[in-house]
KESE-32029 format. One line per field, with one value per atom (N, C-alpha, C): residue number from 1; x, y, z; atom name; chain. Coordinates in nm, 2 decimals, m for minus. Example, Ala and Ser with C-alpha at 12.3 -4.5 7.8 and 13.67 -1.06 7.14 Angstrom:
<sites>
seq <- 1 1 1 2 2 2 $
x <- 1.32 1.23 1.32 1.28 1.37 1.29 $
y <- m0.57 m0.45 m0.33 m0.22 m0.11 0.00 $
z <- 0.78 0.78 0.78 0.71 0.71 0.79 $
atom <- N CA C N CA C $
mol <- A A A A A A $
</sites>
This chain:
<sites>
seq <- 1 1 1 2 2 2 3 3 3 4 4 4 5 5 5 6 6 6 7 7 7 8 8 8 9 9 9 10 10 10 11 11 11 12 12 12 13 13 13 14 14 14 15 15 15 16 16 16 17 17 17 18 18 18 19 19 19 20 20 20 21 21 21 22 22 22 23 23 23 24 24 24 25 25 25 26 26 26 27 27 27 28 28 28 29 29 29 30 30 30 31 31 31 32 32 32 33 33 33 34 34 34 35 35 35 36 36 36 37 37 37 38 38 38 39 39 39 40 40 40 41 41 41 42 42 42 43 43 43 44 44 44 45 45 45 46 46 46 47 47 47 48 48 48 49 49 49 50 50 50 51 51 51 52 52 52 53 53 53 54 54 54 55 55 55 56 56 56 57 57 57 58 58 58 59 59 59 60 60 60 61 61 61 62 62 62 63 63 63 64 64 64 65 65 65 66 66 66 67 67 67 68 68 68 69 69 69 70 70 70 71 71 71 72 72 72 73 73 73 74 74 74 75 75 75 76 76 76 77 77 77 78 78 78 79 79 79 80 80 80 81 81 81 82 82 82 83 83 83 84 84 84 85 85 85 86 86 86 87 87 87 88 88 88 89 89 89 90 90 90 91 91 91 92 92 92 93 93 93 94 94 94 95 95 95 96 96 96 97 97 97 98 98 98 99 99 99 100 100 100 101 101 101 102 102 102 103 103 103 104 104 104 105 105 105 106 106 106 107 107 107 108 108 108 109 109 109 110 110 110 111 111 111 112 112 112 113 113 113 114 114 114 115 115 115 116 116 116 117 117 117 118 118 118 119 119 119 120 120 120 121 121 121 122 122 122 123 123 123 124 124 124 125 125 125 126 126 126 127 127 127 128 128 128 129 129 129 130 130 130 131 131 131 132 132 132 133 133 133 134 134 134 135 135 135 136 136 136 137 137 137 138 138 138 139 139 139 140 140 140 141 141 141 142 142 142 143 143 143 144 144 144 145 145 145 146 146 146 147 147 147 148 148 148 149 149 149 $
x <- m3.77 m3.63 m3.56 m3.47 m3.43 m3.26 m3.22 m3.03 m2.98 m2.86 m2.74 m2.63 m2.60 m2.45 m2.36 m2.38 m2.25 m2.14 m2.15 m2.06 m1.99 m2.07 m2.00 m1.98 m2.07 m2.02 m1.95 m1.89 m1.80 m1.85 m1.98 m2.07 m2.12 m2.03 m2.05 m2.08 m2.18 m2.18 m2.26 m2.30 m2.34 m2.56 m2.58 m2.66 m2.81 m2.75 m2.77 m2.83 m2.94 m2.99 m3.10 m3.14 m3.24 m3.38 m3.47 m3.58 m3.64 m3.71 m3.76 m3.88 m4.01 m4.09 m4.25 m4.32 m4.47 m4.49 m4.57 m4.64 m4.68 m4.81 m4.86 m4.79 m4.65 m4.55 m4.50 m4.45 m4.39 m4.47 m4.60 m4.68 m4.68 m4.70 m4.67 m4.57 m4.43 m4.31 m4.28 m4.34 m4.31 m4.39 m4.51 m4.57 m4.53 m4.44 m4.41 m4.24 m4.17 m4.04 m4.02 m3.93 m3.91 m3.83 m3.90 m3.85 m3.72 m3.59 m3.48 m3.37 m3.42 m3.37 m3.25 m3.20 m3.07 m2.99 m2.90 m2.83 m2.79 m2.68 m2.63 m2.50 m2.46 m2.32 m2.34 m2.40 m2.46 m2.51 m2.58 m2.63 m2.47 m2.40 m2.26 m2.21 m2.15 m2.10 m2.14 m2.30 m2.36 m2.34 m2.30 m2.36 m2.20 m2.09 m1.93 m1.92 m1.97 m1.94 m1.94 m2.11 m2.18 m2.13 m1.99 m1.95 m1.83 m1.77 m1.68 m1.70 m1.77 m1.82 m1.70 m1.60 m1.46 m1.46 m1.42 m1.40 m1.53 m1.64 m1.76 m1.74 m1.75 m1.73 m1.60 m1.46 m1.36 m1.41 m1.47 m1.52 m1.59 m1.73 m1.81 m1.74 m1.63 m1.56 m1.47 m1.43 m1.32 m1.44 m1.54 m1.62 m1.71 m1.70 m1.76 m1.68 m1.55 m1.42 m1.38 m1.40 m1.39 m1.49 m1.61 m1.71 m1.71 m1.67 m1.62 m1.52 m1.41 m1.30 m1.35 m1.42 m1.46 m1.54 m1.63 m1.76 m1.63 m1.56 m1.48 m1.42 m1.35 m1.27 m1.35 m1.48 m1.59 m1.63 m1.64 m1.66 m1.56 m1.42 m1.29 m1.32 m1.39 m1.39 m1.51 m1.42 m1.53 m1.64 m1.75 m1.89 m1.95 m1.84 m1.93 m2.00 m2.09 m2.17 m2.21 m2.19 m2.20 m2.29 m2.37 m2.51 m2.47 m2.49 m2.47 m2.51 m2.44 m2.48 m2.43 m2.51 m2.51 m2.47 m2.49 m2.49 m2.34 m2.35 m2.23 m2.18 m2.24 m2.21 m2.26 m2.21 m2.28 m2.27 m2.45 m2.50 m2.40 m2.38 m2.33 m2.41 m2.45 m2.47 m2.36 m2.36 m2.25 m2.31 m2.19 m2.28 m2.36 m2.45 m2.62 m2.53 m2.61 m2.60 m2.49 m2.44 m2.29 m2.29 m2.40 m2.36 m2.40 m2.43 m2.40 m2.30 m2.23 m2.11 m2.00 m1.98 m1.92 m1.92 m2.02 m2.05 m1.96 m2.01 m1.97 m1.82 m1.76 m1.65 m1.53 m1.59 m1.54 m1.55 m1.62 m1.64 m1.56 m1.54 m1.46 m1.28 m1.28 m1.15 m1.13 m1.24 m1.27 m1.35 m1.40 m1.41 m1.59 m1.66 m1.80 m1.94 m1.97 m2.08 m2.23 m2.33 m2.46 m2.44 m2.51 m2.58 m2.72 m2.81 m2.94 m3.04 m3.07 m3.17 m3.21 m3.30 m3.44 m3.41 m3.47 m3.46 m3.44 m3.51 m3.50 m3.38 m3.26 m3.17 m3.02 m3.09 m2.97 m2.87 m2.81 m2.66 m2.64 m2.70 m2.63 m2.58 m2.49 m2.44 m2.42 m2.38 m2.37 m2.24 m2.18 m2.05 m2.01 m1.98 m2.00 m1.84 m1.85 m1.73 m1.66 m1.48 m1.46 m1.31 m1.21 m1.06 m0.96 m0.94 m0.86 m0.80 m0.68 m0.66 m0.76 m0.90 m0.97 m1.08 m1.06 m1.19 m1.03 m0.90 m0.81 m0.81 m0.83 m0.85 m0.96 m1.07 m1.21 m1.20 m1.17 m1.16 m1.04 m0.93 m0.82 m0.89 m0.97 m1.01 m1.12 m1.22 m1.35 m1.26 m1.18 m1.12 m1.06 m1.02 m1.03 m1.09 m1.20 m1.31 m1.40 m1.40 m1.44 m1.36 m1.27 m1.20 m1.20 m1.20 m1.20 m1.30 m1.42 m1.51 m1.50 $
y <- m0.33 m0.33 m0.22 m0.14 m0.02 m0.05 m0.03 m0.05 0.03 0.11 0.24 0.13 0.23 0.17 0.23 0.30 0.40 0.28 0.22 0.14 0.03 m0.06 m0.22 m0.17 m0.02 0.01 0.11 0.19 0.26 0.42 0.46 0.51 0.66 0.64 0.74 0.83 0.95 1.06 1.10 0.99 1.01 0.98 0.97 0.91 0.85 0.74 0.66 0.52 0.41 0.30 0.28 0.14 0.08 0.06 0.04 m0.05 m0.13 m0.23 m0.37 m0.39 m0.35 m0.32 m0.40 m0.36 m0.40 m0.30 m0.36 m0.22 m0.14 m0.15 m0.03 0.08 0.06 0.08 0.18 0.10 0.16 0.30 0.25 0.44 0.49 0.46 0.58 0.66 0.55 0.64 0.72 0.71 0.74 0.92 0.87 1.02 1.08 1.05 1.14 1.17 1.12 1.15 1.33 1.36 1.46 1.46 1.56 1.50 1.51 1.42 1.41 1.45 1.33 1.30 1.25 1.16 1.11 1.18 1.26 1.32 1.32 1.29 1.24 1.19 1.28 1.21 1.11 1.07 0.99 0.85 0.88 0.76 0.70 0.79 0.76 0.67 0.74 0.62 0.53 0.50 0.36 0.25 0.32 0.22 0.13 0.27 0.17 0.16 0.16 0.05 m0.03 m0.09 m0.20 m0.31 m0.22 m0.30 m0.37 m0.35 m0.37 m0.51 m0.60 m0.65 m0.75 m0.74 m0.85 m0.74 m0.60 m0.50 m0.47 m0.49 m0.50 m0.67 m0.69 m0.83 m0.84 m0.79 m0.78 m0.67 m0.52 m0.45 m0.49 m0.61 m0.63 m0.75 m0.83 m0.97 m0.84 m0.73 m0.68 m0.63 m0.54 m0.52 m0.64 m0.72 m0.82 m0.93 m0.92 m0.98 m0.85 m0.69 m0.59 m0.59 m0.62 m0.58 m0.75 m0.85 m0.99 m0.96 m0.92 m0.86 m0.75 m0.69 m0.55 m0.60 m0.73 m0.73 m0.86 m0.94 m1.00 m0.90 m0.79 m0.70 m0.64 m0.63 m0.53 m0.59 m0.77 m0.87 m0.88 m0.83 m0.87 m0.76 m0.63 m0.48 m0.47 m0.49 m0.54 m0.43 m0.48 m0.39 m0.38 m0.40 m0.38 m0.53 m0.51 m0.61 m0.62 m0.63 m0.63 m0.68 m0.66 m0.72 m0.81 m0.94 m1.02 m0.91 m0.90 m0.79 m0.86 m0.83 m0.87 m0.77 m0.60 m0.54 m0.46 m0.33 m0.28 m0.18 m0.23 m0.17 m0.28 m0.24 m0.34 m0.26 m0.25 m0.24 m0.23 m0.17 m0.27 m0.15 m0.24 m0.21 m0.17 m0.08 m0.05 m0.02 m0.02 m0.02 0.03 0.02 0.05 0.22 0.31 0.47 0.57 0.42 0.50 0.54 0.56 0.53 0.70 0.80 0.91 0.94 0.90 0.97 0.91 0.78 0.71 0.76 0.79 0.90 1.01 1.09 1.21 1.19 1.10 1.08 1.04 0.95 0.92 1.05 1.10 1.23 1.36 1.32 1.46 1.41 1.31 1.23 1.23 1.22 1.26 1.14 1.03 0.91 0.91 0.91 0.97 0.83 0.80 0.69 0.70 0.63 0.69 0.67 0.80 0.72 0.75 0.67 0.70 0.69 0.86 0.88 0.85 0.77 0.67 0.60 0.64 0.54 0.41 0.36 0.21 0.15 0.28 0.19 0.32 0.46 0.53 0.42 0.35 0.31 0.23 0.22 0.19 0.27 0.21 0.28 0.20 0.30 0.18 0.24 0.14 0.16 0.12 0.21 0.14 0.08 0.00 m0.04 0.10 0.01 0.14 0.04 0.13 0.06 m0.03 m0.12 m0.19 m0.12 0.02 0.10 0.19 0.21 0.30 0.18 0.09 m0.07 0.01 m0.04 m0.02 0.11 0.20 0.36 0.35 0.30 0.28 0.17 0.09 m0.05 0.02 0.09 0.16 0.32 0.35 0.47 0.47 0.37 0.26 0.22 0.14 0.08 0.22 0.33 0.45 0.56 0.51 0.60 0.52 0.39 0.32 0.32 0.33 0.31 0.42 0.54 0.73 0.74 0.64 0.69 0.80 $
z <- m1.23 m1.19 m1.27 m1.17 m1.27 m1.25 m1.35 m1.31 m1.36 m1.28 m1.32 m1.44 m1.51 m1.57 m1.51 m1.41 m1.35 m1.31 m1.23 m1.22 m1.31 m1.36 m1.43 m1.57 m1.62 m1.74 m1.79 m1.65 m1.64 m1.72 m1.66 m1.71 m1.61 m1.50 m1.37 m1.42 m1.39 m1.40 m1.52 m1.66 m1.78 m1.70 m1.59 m1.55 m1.68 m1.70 m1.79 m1.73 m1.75 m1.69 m1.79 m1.69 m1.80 m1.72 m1.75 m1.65 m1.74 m1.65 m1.68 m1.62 m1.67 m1.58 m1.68 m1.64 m1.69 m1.78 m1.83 m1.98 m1.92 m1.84 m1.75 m1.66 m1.58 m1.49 m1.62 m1.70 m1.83 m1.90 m1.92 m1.95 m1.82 m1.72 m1.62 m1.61 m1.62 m1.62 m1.73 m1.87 m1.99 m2.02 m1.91 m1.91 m1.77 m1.75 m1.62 m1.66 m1.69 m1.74 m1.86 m1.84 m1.90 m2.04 m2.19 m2.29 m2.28 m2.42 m2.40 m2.29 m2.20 m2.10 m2.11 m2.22 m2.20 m2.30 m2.27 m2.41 m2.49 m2.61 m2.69 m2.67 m2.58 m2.53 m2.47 m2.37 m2.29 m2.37 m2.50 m2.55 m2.64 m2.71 m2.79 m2.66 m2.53 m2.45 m2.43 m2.43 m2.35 m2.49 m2.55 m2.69 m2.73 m2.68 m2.68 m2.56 m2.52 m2.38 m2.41 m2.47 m2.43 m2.59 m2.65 m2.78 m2.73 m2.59 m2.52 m2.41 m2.48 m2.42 m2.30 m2.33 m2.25 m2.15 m2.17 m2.10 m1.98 m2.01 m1.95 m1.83 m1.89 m1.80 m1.69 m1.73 m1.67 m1.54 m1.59 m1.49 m1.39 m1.44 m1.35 m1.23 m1.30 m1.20 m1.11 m1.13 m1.05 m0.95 m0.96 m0.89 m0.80 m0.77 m0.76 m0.61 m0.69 m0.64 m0.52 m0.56 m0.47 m0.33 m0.38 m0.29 m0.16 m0.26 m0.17 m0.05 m0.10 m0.03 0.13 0.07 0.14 0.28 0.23 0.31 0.40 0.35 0.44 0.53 0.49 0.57 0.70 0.65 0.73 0.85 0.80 0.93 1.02 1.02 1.09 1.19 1.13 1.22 1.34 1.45 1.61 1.61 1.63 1.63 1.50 1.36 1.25 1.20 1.18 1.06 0.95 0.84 0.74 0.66 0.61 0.51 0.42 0.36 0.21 0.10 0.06 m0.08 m0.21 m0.30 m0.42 m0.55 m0.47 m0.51 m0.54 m0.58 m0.62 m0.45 m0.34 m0.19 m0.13 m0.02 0.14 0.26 0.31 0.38 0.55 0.60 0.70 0.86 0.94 1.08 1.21 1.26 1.34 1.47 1.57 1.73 1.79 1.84 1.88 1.89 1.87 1.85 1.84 1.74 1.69 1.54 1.49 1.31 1.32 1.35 1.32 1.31 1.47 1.52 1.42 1.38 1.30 1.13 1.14 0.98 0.97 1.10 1.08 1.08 1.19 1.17 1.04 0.95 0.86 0.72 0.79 0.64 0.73 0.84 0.86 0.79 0.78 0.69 0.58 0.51 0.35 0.32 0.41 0.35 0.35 0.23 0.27 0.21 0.35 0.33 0.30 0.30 0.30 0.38 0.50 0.61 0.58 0.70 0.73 0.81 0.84 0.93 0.97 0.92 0.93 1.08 1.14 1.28 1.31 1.18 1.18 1.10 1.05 0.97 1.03 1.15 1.20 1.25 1.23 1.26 1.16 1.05 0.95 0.85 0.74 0.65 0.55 0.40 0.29 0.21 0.21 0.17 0.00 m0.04 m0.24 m0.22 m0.32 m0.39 m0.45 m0.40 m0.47 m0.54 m0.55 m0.58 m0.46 m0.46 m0.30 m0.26 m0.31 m0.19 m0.14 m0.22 m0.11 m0.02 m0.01 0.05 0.17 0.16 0.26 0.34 0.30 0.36 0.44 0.35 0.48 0.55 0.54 0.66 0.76 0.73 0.83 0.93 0.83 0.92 0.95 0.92 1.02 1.12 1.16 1.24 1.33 1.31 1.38 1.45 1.38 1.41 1.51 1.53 1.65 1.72 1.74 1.88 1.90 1.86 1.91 2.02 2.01 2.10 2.17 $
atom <- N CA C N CA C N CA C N CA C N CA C N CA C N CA C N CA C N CA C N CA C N CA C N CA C N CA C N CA C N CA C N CA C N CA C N CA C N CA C N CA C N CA C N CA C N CA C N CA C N CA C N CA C N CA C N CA C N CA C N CA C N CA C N CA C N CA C N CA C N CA C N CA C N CA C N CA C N CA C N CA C N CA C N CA C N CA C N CA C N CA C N CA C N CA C N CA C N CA C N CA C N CA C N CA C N CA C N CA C N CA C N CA C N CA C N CA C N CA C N CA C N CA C N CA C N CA C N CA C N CA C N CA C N CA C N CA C N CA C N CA C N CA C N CA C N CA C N CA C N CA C N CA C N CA C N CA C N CA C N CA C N CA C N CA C N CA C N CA C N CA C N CA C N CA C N CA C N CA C N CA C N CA C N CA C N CA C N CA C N CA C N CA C N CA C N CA C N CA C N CA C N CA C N CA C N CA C N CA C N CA C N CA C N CA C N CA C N CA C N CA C N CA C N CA C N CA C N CA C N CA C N CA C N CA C N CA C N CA C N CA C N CA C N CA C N CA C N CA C N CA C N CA C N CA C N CA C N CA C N CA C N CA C N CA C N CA C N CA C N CA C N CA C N CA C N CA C N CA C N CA C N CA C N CA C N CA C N CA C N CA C N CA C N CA C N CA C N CA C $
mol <- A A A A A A A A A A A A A A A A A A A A A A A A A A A A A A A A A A A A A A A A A A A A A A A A A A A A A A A A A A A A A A A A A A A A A A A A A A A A A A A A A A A A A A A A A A A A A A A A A A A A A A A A A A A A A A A A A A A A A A A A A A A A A A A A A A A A A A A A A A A A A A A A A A A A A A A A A A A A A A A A A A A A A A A A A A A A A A A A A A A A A A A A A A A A A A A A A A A A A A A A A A A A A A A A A A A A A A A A A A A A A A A A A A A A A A A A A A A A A A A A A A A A A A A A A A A A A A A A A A A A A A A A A A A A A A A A A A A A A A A A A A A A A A A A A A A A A A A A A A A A A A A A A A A A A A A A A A A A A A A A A A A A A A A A A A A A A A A A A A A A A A A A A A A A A A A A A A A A A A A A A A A A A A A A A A A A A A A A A A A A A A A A A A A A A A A A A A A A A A A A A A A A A A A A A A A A A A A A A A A A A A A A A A A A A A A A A A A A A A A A A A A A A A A $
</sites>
């Protein structure tokens, strides 16, 4: 299992994480990783973060409480479907051979999703958590970008 702190530890951009893995998993990745990998700056923030522990937990219930909100909002939007996520995004499926055009659309707005290729997942997209006026910016210009057909 590998986990980002970019999000719940407010850690974006320091690309910083942990893994949890087998001993053997563990020398593999230990001889394939490149020396000092995590910087110093990088290690100073993870370490007050993680002394922040009310602040840590208040981040993770807002993100949590965000991404609840979001995946309700996503069900209300006709054609979209939305994935149960657990995660810090959700998944969501959009109308049979619309999730390119729906991509492109939403990034010619500024609003920018994963999409993906893959045949087996082109009309989907994954939408991260973000702040409730940007969950509102994407649920208003999703809701515009489908009806443009």
């Amino acid at each position: 299992m590998l986990r980002t702190f970019s999000k719940w530890a407010g850690l974006a951009g320091l690309r910083i994480g942990l893994g949890v893995m087998s001993p053997d998993i563990a020398r593999v990745m230990m001889g394939v990783k490149p020396p000092y990998n995590v910087n110093l700056a990088a290690e100073v923030a993870l370490l007050a973060s993680l002394e922040d522990r009310e602040g840590l937990v208040e981040r993770v219930n807002a993100i949590v409480d965000e991404r609840d909100r979001m995946f309700s909002l996503l069900r209300e939007v006709p054609g979209v479907r939305p994935c149960p996520s657990q995660a810090n995004f959700v998944l969501c499926q959009l109308p049979p051979g619309r999730g390119k055009q729906v991509f492109e659309g939403l990034a010619s707005k500024g609003i920018f999703l994963r999409y993906f290729s893959n045949p087996r997942l082109e009309d989907y997209v994954r939408i991260s958590v973000g702040l409730p006026h940007e969950t509102d910016a994407v649920i208003e210009t999703l809701n515009s970008v489908l009806n443009d057909q």
